[in-house]
Every structure is written in structure tokens, then in C-alpha cells.
N, C-alpha and C positions, 0 to 999 in steps of 0.2 A: 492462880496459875493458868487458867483456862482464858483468863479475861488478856492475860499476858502473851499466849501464843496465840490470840485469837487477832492483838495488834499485832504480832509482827507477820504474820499473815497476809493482815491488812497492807502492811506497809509494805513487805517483798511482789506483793501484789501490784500497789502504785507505781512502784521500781520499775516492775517489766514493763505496765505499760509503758510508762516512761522511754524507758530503755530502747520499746519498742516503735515510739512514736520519734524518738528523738533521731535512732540508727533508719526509720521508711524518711521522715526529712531529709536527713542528710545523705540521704542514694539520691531522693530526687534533684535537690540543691546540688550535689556534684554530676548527676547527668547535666542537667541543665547549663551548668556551668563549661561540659566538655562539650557539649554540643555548640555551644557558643562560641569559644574558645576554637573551634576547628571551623563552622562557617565566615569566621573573620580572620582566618588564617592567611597568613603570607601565601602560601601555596592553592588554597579555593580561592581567591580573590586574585591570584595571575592567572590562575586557571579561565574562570569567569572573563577575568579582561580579552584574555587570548580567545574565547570561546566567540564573543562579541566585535573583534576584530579581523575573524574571520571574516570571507567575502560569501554574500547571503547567496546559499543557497537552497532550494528543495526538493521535496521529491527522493530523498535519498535513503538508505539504512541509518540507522540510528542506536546504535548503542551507549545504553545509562545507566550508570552504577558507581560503582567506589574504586576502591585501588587494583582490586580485581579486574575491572575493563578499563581504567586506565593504563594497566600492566598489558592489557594484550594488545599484539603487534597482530589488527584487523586485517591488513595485507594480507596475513594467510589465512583468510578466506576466499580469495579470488575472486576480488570485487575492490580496486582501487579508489571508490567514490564512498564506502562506509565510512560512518563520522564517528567519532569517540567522544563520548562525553558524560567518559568517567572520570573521578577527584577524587584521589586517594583521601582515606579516614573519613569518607562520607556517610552521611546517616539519613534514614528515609527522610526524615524532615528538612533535609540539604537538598534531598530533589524537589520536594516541595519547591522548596525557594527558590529555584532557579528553573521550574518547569516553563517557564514565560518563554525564555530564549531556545528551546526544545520544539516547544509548539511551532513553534515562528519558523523553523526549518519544514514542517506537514512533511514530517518523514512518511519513507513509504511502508516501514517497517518499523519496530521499538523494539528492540530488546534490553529489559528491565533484568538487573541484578541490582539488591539493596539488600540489607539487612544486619550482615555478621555482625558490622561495628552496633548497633543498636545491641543485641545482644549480648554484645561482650560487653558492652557498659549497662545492663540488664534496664533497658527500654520495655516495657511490656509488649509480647507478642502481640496482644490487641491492638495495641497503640499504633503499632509497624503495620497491622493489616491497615488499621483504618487512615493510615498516611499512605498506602499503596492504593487502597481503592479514591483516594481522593485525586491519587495522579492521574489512573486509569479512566475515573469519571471526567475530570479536564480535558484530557485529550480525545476523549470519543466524543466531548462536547466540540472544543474549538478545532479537533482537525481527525474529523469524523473517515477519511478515507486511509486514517494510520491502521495499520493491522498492528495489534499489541501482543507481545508473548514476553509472558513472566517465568523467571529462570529459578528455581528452585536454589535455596543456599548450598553451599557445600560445607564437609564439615571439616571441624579442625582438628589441630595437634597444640596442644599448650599447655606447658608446662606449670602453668595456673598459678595461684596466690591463695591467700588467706579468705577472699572473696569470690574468689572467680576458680572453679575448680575443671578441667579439659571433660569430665564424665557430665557435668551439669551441662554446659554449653553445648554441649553434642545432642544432649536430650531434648534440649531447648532446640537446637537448628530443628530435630527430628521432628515436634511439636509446630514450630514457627512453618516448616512444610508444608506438612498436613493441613492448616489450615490457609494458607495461598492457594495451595492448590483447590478448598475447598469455595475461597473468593474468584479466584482463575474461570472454574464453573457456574459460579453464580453470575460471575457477568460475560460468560461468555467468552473467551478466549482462553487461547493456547495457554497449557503449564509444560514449560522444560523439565525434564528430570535430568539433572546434573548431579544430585548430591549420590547416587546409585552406582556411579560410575569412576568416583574418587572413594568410596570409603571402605576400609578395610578394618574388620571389628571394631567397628563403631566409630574410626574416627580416620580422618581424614590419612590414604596412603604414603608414609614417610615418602616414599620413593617421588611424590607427584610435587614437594613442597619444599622450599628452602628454609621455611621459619615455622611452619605449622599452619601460615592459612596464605602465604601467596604461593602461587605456582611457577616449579620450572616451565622450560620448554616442551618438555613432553606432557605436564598438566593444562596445556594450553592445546597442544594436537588434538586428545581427548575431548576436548570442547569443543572443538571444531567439528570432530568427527560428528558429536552431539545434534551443533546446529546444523549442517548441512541440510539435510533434509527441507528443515525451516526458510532455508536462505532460499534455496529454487524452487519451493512450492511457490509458483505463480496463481493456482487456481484463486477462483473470487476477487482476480484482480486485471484492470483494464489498464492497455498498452497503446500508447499513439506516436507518431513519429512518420518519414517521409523514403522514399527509395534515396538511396545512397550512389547509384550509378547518373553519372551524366549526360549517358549519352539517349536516356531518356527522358521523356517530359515531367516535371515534376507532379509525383503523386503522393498524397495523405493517406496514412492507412491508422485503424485500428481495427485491436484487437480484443475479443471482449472472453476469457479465460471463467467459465462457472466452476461450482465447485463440485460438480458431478462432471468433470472433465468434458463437457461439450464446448464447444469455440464459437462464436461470431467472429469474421474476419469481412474488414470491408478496404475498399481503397476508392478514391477517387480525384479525377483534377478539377481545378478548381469553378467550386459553384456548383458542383458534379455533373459539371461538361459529357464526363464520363465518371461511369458508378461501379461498382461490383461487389456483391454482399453473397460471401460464403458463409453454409452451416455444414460443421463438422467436428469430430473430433481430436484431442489429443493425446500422446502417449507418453510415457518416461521411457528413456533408453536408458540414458546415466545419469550421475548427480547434477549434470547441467545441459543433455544434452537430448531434445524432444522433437517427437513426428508430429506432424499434421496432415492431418485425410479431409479433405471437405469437400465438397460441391457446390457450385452456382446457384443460390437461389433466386438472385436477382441483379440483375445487370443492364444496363444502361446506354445503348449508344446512336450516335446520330446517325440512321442510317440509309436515309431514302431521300431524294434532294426533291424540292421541292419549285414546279416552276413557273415564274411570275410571266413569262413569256409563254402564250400558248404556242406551242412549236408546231400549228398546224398552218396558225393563219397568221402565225406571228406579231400579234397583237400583246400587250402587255395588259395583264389581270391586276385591277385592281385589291382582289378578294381571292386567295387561297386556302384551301382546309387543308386541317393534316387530322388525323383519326388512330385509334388503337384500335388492331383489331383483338377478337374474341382473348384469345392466348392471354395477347396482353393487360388484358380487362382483369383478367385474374391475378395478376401480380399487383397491381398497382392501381390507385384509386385516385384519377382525376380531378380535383374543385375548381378548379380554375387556372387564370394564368397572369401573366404580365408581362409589358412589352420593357424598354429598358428605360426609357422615359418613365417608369412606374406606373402607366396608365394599364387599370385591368384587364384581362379578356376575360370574359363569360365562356363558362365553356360549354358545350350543347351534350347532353346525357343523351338523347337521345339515341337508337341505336339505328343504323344504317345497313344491313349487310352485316351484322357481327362488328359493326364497328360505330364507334363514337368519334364524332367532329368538332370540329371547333374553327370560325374562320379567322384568318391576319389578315388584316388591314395596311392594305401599303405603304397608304399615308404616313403611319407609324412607325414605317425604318428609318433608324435615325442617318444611314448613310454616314456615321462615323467610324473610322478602322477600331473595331475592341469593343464595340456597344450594338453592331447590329444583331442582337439576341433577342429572345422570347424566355421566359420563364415559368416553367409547367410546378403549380401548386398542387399537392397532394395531402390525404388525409393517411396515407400509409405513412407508420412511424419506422424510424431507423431504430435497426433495437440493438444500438450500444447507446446510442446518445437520448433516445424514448421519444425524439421530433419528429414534428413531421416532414416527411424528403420535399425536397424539390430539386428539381431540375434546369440548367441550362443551355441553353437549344438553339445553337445558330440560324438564323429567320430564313435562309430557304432550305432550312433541315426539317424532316420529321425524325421524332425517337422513336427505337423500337427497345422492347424492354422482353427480354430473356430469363429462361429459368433451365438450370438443369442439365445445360449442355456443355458442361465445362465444368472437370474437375481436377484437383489440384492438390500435389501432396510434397507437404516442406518437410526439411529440415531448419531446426531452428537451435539456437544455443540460449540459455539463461543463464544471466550473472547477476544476482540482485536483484535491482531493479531494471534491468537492460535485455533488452533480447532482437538479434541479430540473425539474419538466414545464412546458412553456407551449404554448400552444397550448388545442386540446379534450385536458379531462383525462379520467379515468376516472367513467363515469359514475355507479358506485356510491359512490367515493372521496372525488370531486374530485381537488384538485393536492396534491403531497408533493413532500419537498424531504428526500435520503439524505446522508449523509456515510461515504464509505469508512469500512471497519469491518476488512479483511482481504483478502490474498491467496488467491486457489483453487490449490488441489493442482493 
């Protein structure tokens, strides 16, 4: 008798495993299978085509995800240039697949929503982190000036099955959470909490959902309200572009935004004919709309004519200096120079009266309209771009270089990636209008 229930023991034994080896197969072989099944879908595959038939651009907002960012209408965010490129029924390993076409926009921004549908077809949370960190690692690889922020799930409402029960999946979203957010920190970037703001005892608020996990219009507000923040935090991010009025000469500016809210602001024309590098800071007023306070720390203009004709005895000089004095000694550091023909000038360190010289050679004007210049090499770096300045210098001009005396306080708007002066603009300038160009170290 003992020998007898000691087989079938044995046997109800092999069963389970069985049972249980045969029901972990057949979840995997049917993921696998919807996973499949939905990347070669009619609807990923026009999506994709449309996505690719776009006209390439970059630099922009970027949001990626599943039916949930392809469901929302980005326009209200207030920023017409955000790209969508989210596929409904999508699963982290669908962003995988198509991250090539993502990268290739070097958005200025990413926002990452993925996951439900893995969940709901019970993908392992592991699995899902480690296809999110494989995206995140891509893209800080091939387009290292994207700022990435990963959006938390939200949770649902489902009336569930025999498999899939609305109390499990909710624990699971809660779970699959907690640890993005704990990947988010590990590599350094922002985590959204979105799922805090939809759920109500534990599962996603009737009131925000037509079906249990897409959202109305008002579940869409909410998120918006969420990300705002995210969208005009400009700090850690650098801004170039040119003045916008015509009746001025054209000028380049950038802006270089840290993340302790200090500013470099510089603008200059071309070849920095003329220069001007402000340090200051900046403030929030509203969700899009910011001051700037800064000062002149260094500035650039042709200012002292220089004359090849002695005006005593009216003879013409074949050899003129032009010199910095003391003041300017201390802003800026001299190596050399160049006439336009590329041929070098030496420059003479010595000091004179508080001042350093340097002679031009007459010979060396090229006496062409557009190229009669001189070029002052220096070893002071520009500190947005980390180069070093140089200067160009009309050939019977000397520069004089400024610190301090000249300050300046904007108004400015951010939209995105875009920022614009209203208000009193820059009085040498007028108004200019930047578009993100890069993340600061």
C-alpha cells in the first residue's frame, strides 16, 4: 500500500512538473508569438513607413511609446514642432527595433513611455528594464546631447480573464515602477511620476479612461500638466540662433543655460568683427516665460583708427603697431595673429607703457574690398564652445576689449526647444529667436 501511494506521488509529481513546464512554454511561445504578430502588423509597418517618409528633421522633442503617445494630440503642449512616435500595441522590444529611426532625428528631448502591453501579455519586469536600459544606453551612445526622461506607467482598469486578473497587473505596473525608477537613477536621468496622478484605489480612475488603459481628454490634460515642468526646464542646455530684425546687421548668438541657473550669453558678427560675452543669471516667471540679469564680461570692438599716413609730415608709414593696454591685458590673452593672405604676425609680449604691441606691415594689405583685415589669435577660450577666440580686425583698426560696463536684462519665452526675446530687446541686436543645439557638460 505504501509502495502504491508512494508511486502515485511519484507520478502527480511528474504531472506538475509537466503541467508546469508545459503551461511556462506555452506563455513564452504565445508572448513571442503576439510580439511578432503586432511588430509586422499592418498598422507598425504604416506607421514605420510614415515615420521614414517624414522630412528629416532634428533637434526636436521626441516622444516614444505605445498607444498611449500615439493617442495624444502633442499640440497641447504648446510647442508645434514635438514629433510623435508612438504605435499603438507596442512593446519595449518594438522600440528596440525601430530606435535607428529615433536616434537619427538627435532629438533635443525623449520622452519614453513603454511597458503596459508587455505586462498585460506578462513579459517579465526584468526583461522590460533591461530593453529600457538598452534603449537609454543607445541613445546616450549615438546621440549623447538627447536629455532622456522615462515616464512611469499608469495603471489600469480590466475587467480581466482567466489569466490576466485587473488586481495582478496593477501590482505588477506598481512593481515594474519601482524599479525604472530605480534604473532612471542608476543611469542618471529624470523619472516622471505619472502613475500617482491617475490612480484611484489602486487602479487606474474610471473617470480619466474609456476602456480601462486609454485616456479621455481630460486624462490627457493631467499629463500635460505633469510634463510641463519637463518641457521648459531649459537648464544643462545650449541655445544658438541669430537676431531676427532686419534693420540690423546680422548677428550669431548663443546661449549656454547651466544647471544651477547661471547663463553665458554671447553674440557676435561675423568672424567676431564684433564680440560680446555676458555672465548672469536666469529666473522662472511662468511655465514658459523667463528673466535674464547679466553683465558684460567681455566685449570686442574696433575702436581706435589706425594711421598709415603720418598726419604731421604726411608721409606714408610703412610699419604701424596697435597695442592692448593694461585693462585689456586682463580680459584677453594675445598669441599671435594673421594678415588675410594667412601669412602670420608675431606678436611682441613685451610690455610698453602698460601696453603690448605688435607691428602690420603694409605690404600685407591686400587692398581688396572684404579682405583688408588682420586676425588677433588668442589663447582665451569662449566658454560655450571651450575654443579659443579670435578676432577680426579691420587693418587700420585697433580692438579695444571691455569688461563690465554694460548690463543687460531680457525677457525671454521657452517653447521646447525654442526661445525667443519679447519685450525691450538688445539694443545693439534687436530680437533673436535660438533653437536648442546641445546639452552642457
Amino acid at each position: 500500500m505504501k509502495f502504491f501511494l508512494k508511486r502515485i506521488c511519484t507520478i502527480l509529481f511528474i504531472l506538475a512538473v509537466v503541467l508546469f513546464v508545459s503551461f511556462t512554454t506555452y506563455r513564452r511561445i504565445k508572448i513571442r508569438r503576439i510580439i511578432n504578430e503586432t511588430l509586422t502588423s499592418e498598422h507598425w509597418t504604416e506607421r514605420m513607413k510614415a515615420f521614414q517618409e517624414e522630412p528629416s528633421t532634428t533637434g526636436h522633442i521626441v516622444f516614444l511609446g505605445n498607444s498611449l503617445t500615439e493617442g495624444f494630440d502633442l499640440k497641447i503642449l504648446g510647442d508645434s514642432t514635438i514629433i510623435n512616435r508612438g504605435i499603438s500595441g507596442d512593446f519595449s522590444e518594438g522600440l528596440l527595433k525601430r530606435l535607428d529611426e529615433v536616434i537619427a532625428l538627435k532629438p533635443s528631448k525623449l520622452f519614453i513611455d513603454i511597458g503596459i502591453n508587455d505586462l498585460i501579455e506578462h513579459v517579465s519586469v526584468k526583461e522590460i528594464c533591461r530593453n529600457y536600459q538598452k534603449i537609454i544606453e543607445r541613445v546616450q551612445k549615438e546621440s549623447p546631447s538627447t536629455s532622456i526622461y522615462m515616464q512611469s506607467l499608469l495603471p489600469v482598469h480590466l475587467n480581466g480573464s482567466f489569466l490576466t486578473s485587473n488586481e495582478d497587473v496593477n501590482e505588477v505596473v506598481k512593481e515594474q515602477n519601482a524599479e525604472l525608477k530605480a534604473l532612471a537613477d542608476k543611469m542618471k536621468i529624470p523619472f516622471i511620476d505619472l502613475y500617482s496622478h491617475f490612480v484611484v484605489n489602486n487602479e487606474m480612475n474610471p473617470r480619466l479612461t474609456y476602456d480601462g488603459i486609454h485616456l479621455v481628454k481630460e486624462g490627457y490634460e493631467i499629463w500635460k500638466g505633469v510634463l510641463t515642468p519637463y518641457l521648459a526646464d531649459a537648464r544643462g542646455q545650449i541655445f544658438t540662433g541669430s537676431n531676427v530684425s532686419k534693420a540690423n546687421p546680422l548677428y550669431d548668438f548663443a546661449l549656454k543655460i547651466n544647471t544651477d541657473s547661471s547663463i553665458v550669453f554671447t553674440f557676435c558678427t561675423k568672424e567676431n568683427s564684433t564680440y560680446a560675452e555676458y555672465l548672469g543669471r536666469i529666473k522662472k516667471r511662468n511655465d514658459t516665460l523667463f528673466h535674464i540679469s547679466a553683465s558684460m564680461a567681455l566685449g570686442k570692438f574696433d575702436c581706435m583708427r589706425l594711421e598709415w599716413v603720418d598726419p604731421k609730415t604726411h608721409v606714408v608709414n610703412d610699419t604701424i603697431y596697435f597695442g592692448l593696454d593694461s585693462a585689456a591685458r586682463k580680459l584677453i590673452h594675445v598669441t599671435g595673429g594673421k594678415y588675410a593672405n594667412g601669412r602670420s604676425i608675431p606678436y611682441n609680449d613685451k610690455a610698453s607703457n602698460g601696453s603690448t604691441y605688435t607691428a602690420l606691415d603694409r605690404k600685407y594689405l591686400n587692398g581688396i574690398p572684404g579682405l583688408n583685415y588682420y586676425t588677433i589669435i588668442t589663447s582665451t577660450n569662449d566658454k560655450i564652445t571651450g575654443k579659443p577666440l579670435t578676432f577680426k580686425v579691420s587693418f587700420n583698426s585697433q580692438p579695444g576689449f571691455y569688461s563690465g560696463d554694460k548690463a543687460e536684462e531680457l525677457d525671454l519665452v521657452i517653447k521646447g526647444s525654442n526661445i525667443y526675446t519679447i519685450g525691450r530687446p538688445l539694443m545693439q541686436t534687436g530680437h533673436f529667436k535660438l533653437t536648442q543645439k546641445s546639452r552642457t557638460e
